[in-house]
C-alpha positions as CSV (number, residue, x, y, z in Angstrom):
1,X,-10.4,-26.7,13.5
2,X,-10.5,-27.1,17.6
3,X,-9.7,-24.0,19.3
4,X,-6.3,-25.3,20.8
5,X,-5.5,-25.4,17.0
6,X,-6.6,-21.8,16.0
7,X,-4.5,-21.0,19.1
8,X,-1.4,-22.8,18.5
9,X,-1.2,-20.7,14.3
10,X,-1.3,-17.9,16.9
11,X,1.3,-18.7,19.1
12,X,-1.4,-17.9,22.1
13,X,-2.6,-19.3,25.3
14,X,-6.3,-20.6,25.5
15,X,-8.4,-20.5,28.6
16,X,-11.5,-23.1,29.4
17,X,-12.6,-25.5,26.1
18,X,-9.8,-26.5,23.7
19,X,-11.5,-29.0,22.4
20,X,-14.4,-26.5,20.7
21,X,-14.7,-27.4,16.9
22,X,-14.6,-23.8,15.1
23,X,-16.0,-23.1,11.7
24,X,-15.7,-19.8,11.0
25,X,-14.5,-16.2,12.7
26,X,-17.3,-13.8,12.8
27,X,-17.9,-10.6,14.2
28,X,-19.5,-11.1,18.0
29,X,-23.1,-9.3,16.9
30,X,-23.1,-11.6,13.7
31,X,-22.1,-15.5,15.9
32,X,-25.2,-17.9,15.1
33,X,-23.8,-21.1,17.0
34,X,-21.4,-22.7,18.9
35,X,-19.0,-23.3,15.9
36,X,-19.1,-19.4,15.6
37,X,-15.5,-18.1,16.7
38,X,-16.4,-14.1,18.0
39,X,-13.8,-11.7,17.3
40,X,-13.6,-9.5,20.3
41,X,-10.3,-8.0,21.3
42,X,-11.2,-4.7,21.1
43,X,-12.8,-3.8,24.6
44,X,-15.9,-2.2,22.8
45,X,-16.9,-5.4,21.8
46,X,-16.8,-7.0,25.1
47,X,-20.2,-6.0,25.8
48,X,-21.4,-7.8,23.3
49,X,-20.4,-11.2,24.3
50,X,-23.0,-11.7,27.3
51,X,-25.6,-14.0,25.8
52,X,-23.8,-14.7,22.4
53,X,-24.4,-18.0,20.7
54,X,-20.7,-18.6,20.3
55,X,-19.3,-20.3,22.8
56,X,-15.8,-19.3,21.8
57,X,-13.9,-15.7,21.4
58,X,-11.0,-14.1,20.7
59,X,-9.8,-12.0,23.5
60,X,-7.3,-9.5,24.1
61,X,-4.4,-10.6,26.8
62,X,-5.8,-9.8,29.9
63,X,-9.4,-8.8,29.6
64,X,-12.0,-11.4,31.7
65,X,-13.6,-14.1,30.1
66,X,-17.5,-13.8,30.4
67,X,-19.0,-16.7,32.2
68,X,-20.7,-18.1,29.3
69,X,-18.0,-18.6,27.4
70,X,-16.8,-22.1,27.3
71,X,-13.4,-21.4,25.8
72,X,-10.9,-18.2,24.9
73,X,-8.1,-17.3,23.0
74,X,-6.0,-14.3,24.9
75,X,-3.8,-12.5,22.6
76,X,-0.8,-10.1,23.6
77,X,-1.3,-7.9,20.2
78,X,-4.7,-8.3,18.7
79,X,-3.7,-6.4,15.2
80,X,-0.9,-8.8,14.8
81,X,-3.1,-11.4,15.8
82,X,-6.0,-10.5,13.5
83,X,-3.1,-11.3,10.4
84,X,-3.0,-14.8,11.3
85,X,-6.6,-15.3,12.2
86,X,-7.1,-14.6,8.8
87,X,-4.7,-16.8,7.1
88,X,-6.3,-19.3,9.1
89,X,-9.8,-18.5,7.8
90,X,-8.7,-17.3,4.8
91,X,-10.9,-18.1,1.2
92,X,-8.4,-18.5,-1.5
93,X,-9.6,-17.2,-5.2
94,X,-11.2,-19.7,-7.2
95,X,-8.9,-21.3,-9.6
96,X,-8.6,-24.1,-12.2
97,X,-5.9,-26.4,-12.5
98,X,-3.7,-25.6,-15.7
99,X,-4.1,-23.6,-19.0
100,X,-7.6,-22.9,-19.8
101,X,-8.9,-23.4,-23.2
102,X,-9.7,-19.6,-24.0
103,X,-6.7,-18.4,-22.5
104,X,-3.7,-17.6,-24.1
105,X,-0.4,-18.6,-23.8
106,X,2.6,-18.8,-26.4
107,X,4.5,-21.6,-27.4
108,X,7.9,-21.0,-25.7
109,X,6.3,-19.8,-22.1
110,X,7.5,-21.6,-19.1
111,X,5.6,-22.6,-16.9
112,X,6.0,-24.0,-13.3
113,X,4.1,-27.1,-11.8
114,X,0.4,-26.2,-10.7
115,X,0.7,-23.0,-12.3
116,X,-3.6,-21.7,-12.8
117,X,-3.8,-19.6,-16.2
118,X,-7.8,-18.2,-16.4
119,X,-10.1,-18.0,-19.6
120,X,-9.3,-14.6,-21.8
121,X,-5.6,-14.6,-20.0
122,X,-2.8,-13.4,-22.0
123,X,0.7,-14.3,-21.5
124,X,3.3,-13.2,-24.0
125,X,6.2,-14.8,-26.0
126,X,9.2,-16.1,-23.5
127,X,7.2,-15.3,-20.3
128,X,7.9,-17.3,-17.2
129,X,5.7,-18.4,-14.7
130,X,7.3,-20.0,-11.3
131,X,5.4,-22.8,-9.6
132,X,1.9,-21.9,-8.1
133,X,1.5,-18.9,-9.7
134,X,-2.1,-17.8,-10.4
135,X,-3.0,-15.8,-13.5
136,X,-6.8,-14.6,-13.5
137,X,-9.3,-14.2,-15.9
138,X,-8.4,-11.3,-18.5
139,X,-4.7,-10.6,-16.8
140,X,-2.1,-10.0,-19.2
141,X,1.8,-10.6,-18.9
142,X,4.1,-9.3,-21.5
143,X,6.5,-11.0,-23.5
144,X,9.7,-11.6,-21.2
145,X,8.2,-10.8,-18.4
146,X,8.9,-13.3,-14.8
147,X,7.2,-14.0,-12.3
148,X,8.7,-16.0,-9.5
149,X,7.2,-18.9,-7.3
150,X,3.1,-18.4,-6.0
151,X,2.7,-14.6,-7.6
152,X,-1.1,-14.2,-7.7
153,X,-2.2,-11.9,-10.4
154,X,-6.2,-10.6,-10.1
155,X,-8.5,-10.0,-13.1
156,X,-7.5,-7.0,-15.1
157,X,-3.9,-7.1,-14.2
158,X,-1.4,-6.0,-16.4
159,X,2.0,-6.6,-16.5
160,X,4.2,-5.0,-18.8
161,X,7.1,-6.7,-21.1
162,X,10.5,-8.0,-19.2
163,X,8.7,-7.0,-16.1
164,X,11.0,-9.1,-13.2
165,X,9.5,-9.8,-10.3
166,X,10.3,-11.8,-6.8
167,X,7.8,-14.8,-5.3
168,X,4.5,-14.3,-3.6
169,X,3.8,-11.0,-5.2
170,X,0.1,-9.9,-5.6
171,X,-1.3,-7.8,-8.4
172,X,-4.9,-6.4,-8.0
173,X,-7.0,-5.7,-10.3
174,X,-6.4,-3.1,-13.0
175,X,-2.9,-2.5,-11.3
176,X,-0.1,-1.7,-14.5
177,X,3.1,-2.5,-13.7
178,X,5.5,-1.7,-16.5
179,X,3.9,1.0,-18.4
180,X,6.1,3.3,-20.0
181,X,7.2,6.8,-18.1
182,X,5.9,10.3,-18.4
183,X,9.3,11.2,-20.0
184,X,8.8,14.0,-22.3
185,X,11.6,17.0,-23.8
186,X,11.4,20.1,-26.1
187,X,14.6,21.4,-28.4
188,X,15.4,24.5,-26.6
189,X,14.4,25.2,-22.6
190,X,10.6,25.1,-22.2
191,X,7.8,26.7,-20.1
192,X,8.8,24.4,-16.9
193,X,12.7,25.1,-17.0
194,X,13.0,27.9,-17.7
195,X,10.1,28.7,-15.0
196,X,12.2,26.7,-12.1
197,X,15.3,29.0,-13.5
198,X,14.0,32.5,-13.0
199,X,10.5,32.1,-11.6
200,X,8.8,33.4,-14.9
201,X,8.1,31.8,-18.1
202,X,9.7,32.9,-20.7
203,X,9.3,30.3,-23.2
204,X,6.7,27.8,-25.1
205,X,6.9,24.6,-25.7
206,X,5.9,24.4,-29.3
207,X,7.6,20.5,-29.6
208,X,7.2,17.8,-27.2
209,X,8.9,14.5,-28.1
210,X,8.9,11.7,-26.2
211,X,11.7,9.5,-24.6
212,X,10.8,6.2,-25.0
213,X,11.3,3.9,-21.6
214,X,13.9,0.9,-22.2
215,X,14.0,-0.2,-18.7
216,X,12.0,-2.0,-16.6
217,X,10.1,-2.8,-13.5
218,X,11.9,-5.3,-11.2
219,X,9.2,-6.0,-7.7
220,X,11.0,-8.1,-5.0
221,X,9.4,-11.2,-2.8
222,X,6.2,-10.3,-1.3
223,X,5.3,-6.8,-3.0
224,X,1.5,-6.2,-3.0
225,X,0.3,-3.7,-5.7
226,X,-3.2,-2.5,-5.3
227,X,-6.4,-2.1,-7.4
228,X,-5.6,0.4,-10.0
229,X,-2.0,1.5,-9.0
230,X,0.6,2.3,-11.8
231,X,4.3,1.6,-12.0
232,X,6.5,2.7,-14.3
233,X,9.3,1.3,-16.2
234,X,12.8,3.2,-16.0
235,X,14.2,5.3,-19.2
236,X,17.5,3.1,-19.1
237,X,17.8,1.2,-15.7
238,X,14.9,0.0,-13.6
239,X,12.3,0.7,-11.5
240,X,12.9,-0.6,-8.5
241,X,10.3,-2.2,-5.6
242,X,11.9,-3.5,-2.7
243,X,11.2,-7.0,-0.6
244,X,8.1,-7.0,1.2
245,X,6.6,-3.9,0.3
246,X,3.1,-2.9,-0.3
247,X,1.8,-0.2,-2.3
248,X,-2.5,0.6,-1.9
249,X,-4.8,1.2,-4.5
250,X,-4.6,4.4,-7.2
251,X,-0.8,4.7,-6.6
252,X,1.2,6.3,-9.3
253,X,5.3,5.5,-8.5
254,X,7.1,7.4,-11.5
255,X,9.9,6.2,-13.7
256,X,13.9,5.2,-12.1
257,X,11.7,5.3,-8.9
258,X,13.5,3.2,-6.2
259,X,11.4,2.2,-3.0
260,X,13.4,0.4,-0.2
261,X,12.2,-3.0,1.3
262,X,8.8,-3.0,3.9
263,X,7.6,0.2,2.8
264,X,3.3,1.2,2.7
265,X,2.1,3.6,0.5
266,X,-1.2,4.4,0.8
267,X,-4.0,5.3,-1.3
268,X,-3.7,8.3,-4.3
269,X,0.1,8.7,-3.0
270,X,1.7,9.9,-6.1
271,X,5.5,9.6,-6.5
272,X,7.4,11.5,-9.2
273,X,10.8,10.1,-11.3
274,X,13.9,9.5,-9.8
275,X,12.8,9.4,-6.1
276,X,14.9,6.9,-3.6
277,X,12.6,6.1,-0.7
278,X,14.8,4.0,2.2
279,X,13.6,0.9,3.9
280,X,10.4,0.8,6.1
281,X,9.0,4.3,4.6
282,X,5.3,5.5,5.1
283,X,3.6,7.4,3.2
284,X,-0.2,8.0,3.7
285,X,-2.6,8.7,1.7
286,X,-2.2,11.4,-0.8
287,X,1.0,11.8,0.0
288,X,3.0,13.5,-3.2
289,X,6.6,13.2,-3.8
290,X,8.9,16.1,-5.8
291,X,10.9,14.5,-8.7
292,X,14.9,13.7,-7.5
293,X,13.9,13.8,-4.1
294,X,15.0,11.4,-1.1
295,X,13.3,9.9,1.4
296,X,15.3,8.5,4.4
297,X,14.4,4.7,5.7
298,X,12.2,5.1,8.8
299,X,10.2,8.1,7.7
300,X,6.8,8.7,8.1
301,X,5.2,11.1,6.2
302,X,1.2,12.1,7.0
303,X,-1.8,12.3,5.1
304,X,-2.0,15.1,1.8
305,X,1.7,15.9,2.4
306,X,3.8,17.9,-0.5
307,X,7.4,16.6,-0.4
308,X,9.5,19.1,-1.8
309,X,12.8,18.2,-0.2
310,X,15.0,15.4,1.1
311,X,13.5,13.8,3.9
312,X,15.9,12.2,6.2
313,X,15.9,9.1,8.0
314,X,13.7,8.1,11.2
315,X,11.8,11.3,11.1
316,X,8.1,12.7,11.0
317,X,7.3,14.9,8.3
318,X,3.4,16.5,6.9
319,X,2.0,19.7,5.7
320,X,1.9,21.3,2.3
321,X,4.8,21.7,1.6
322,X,6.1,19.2,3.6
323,X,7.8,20.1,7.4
324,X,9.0,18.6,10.6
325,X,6.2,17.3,12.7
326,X,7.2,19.8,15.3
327,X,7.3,22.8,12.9
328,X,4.4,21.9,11.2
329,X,2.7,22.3,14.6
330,X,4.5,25.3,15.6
331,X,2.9,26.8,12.0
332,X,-0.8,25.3,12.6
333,X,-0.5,27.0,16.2
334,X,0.4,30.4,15.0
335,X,-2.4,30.0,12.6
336,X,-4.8,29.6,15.2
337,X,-3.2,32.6,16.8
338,X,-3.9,35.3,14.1
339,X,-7.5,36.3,14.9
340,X,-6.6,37.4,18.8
341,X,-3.5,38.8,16.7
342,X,-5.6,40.7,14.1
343,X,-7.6,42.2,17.1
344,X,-4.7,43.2,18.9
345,X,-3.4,45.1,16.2
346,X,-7.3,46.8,16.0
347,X,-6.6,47.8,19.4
348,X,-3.6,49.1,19.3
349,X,-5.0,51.5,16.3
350,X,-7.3,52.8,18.0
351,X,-5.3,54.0,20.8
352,X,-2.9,55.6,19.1
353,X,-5.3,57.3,16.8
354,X,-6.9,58.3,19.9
355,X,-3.4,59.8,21.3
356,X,-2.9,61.5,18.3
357,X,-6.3,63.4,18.4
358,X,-5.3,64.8,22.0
């Protein structure tokens, strides 16, 4: 592509060159040649542009264009920027055309135009498939299960029976969506009720028997599951995933879970049953989540959190458990406090046992 072209996916302005034929985007210490485009709109990696071979770069809005340089693109947010840079450079996964011979697919599955099924695929009984969709080499999708249009599903993936899901959704490998819930009861009260009732345990649980999961998992347009995450399917209703959405590696999201639309969870967030998370939620990484809680839309809450209550909207929570940004602080501060508190108080003993031996 020319440069003008790179710039114009961008929606940015280009200084000098326009004309430059790019090949590739490269990190400024790795550029080999003039159709090298260096990635610099951080300001520590200005410094490596003098005497570059590329004779193109990427530049933050507002930062100088070194003189050997014979063309720029200025960006206004280089994060945002970076996104489209890469769906202009981007390297789809290699896939065939149609069903491949060792794959396989029933009889009555449905399949949408260009649709790419991999060697050792499964995909069950009544499945449907939109248009475009891409299903990997040893991914599985149960029987029932939908998939709308361009749904790209990576090596390993597995996708349980009458899972629904939107278009452009992206399963990594060895996510499982669909897997049935940790839904377990005994006949009488057991060790963990009757321990949240009174605070002791004062029973055993010599049965276990499971509930079996009849729901589902339904994942709106755009949801991105990563490598290794699990969803579960609801007892009787479903679990729900909202539009846009994206959920990091070695996530667990319980049963009659429902997330709201453009939320992130991060890696080794675990989130227990019945939790409502609101639109645009964050939780980082190892973020864990209390069964029947509720998290408000706009939340963020930091890294190796506990939530143990109801979170509510356009707030900041972290710590273990789980507080106010501001408190949290307040209790971190008083933390550091304790030592010149400690000697205080060894201070103060020895004066008064020093006025009491007068």
């Amino acid at each position: 592509m020319k440069l003008a072209e790179i710039a114009a996916a961008l929606d940015a302005r280009v200084e000098g060159d326009g004309s430059i034929e790019i090949a590739r985007a490269v990190h400024p210490s790795e550029a080999e040649g003039p159709g090298d485009l260096a990635l610099a709109m951080d300001k520590e990696l200005l410094a490596l542009l003098p005497g570059t071979r590329a004779r193109a770069a990427v530049l933050a809005e507002g930062a100088e264009v070194p003189a050997g340089l014979a063309g720029a693109i200025l960006v206004k947010r280089p994060r945002y920027a970076m996104a489209g840079l890469m769906d202009v450079f981007e390297k789809p996964v290699h896939a065939e055309p149609g069903v491949h011979p060792q794959a396989f697919v029933a009889p009555d599955v449905e399949l949408g135009e260009g649709v790419s099924v991999g060697p050792f695929a499964y995909v069950g009984p009544g499945a449907k498939l939109g248009p475009g969709c891409i299903v990997m080499p040893h991914a599985t999708i149960g029987a029932g299960a939908v998939a709308g249009r361009d749904c790209l599903f990576h090596p390993g993936a597995r996708i349980g029976e009458r899972v629904e899901m939107g278009e452009r959704c992206i399963i990594h490998p060895n996510a499982a969506v669909g897997n049935d819930g940790f839904s377990f009861v005994t006949p009488e009260p057991g060790s963990v009720e009757t321990a949240k009732a009174s605070g002791r345990v004062t029973a055993t649980n010599v049965l276990i028997r499971r509930v079996n999961s009849i729901g589902t998992v339904i994942l709106g347009d755009d949801v991105e599951v990563g490598a290794g995450a699990t969803i579960d399917r609801g007892t009787v209703t479903a679990t729900r995933v909202g539009n846009g959405t994206k959920i990091d590696n070695l996530v667990q999201i319980g049963h009659n879970v429902v997330i709201g639309t453009n939320c992130m969870l991060c890696g080794h967030v675990g989130v227990a049953g019945s939790v409502t998370i609101g639109d645009r939620v964050v939780l980082a990484g190892k973020v864990g989540v209390a069964d029947h809680k509720t998290i408000g839309s706009d939340s963020v809450v930091a890294a190796n959190s506990g939530v143990g209550r109801d979170i509510p909207p356009k707030t900041v929570w972290m710590g273990y458990p789980a507080v106010p940004r501001t408190e949290a602080f307040e209790q971190y501060k008083n933390l550091g406090r304790l030592k010149r508190y400690f000697a205080d108080v060894v201070d103060l003993k020895n004066r008064i046992k020093a006025l009491e031996s007068r």
